[in-house]
N, C-alpha and C positions, 0 to 999 in steps of 0.2 A: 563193656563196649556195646554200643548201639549197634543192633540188627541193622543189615546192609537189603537196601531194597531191592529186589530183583526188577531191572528195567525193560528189558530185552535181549536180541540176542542177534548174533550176527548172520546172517542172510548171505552175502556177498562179501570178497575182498577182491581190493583191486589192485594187485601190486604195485605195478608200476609209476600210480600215484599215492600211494601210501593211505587208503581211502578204504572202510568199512561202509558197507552200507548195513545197517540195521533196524531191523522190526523192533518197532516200540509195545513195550504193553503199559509205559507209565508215562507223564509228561517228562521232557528234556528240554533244556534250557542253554543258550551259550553262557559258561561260568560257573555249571556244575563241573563238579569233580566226579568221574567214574571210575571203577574199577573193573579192569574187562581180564577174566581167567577163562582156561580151556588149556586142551591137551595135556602133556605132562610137565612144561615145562612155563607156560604161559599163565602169566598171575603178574598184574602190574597196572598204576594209577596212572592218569594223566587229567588235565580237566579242558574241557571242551572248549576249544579255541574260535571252532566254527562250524556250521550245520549246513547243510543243502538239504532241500526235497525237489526232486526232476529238475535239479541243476538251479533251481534258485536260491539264493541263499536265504534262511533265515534264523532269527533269532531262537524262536522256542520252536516246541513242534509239540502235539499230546497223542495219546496213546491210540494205534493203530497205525501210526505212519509210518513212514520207513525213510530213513533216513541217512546220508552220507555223514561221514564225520573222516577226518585225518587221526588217523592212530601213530602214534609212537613205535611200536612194536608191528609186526607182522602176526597178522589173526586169520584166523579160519573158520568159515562156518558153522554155525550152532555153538562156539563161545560165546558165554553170557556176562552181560552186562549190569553191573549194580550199583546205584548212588550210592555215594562215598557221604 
């Protein structure tokens, strides 16, 4: 099995809208597949639907940004993020 790349890590969660925000240390793209683990029980894929940076949306984003995405699951900050 191929090493899974460390991307980043989450920053913010925003319940209400189901919306992580996250510190990139690698580029991201809409149409990668992530895998975002933390806590004890949180470990699960989804693949990126859609991105925002300060509310605009876009397609890719590269490393140092920070960026919204819609998660599946409920995350909490400093769960990390790794290309699938």
């Amino acid at each position: 099995m191929a090493e899974k790349e460390l991307i980043g890590e989450v920053s913010n969660y925003f319940e209400h809208v189901g919306v992580a925000a996250i510190k990139l240390s690698s580029p991201l793209k809409v149409g990668d597949k992530v895998q975002i683990t933390g806590g004890e029980k949180t470990d699960f894929e989804q693949t990126i639907s859609s991105m925002q940076v300060h509310r605009d949306k876009v397609e890719k984003s590269k490393p140092g940004d920070e960026v919204g995405i819609k998660v599946d699951q409920k995350v909490r900050k400093g769960y990390r993020i790794f290309k699938v």
